[in-house]
N, C-alpha and C positions, 0 to 999 in steps of 0.2 A: 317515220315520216314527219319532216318539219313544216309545221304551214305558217305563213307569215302573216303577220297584220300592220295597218299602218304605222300604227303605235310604238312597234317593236321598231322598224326603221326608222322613224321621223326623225331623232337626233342622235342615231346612232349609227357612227361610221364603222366600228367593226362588224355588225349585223347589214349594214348595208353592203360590203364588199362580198361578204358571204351571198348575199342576195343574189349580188350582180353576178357571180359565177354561175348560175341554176338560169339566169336568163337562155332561152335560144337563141340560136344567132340572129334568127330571121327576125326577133322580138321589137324592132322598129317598124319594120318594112308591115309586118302583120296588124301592129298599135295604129301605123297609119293608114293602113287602108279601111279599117272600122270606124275609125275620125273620118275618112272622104267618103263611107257610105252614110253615116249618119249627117253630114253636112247634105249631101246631094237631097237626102230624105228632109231637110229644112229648109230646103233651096236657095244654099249659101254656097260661096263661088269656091271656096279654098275651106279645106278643115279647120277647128278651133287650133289644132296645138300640130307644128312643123316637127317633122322626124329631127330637126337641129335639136327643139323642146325635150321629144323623148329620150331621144339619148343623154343629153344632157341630166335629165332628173334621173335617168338610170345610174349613171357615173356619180351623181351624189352633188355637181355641179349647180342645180337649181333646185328650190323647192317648187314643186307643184303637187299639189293633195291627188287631185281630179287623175293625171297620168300616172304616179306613183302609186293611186290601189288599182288601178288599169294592170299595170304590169305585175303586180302582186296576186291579181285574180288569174296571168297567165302563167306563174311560177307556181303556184298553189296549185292547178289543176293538171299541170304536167307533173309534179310529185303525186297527187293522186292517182295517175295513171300508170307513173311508176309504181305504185303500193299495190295495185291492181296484178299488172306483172308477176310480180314478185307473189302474191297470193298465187295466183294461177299457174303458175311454175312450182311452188312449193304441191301443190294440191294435184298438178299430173306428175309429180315425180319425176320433173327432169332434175 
């Protein structure tokens, strides 16, 4: 199980490509609807950062800190659930 940190991708494109493959496809659509619930809960009109933003810093196109550990915390916890899997399958003997 590989988990990522900011650190490891910040200036690096070959960890970052790798990154970008482990993303899910939905991984914008989901980054921005948590931006427009926590906007709604500040009672701001529009979220901080536009799905143009997020994909963009996924693709390696922009720096942004704040979306880039966003999308690191949802790649990190779907490799843990895949580790989970894989336990759990090993342990009923399929």
């Amino acid at each position: 199980m590989k988990l990522y940190t900011y650190k490891d991708l910040k200036n690096n494109p070959e960890k970052m490509k790798e990154f970008r493959k482990k993303l899910p496809w939905n991984f914008a659509s989901y980054l921005y609807k948590k931006y427009e619930l926590v906007a709604k809960e500040q009672g701001l009109d529009k979220p901080k950062y536009s799905l143009s933003t997020i994909r963009k810093v996924a693709k390696g196109e922009r720096n942004n800190e704040a979306v880039l550990k966003d999308l690191i915390k949802i790649v990190n916890a779907r490799e843990k659930v895949k580790d989970i899997q894989i336990r759990l399958d090993k342990g009923l003997g399929k």
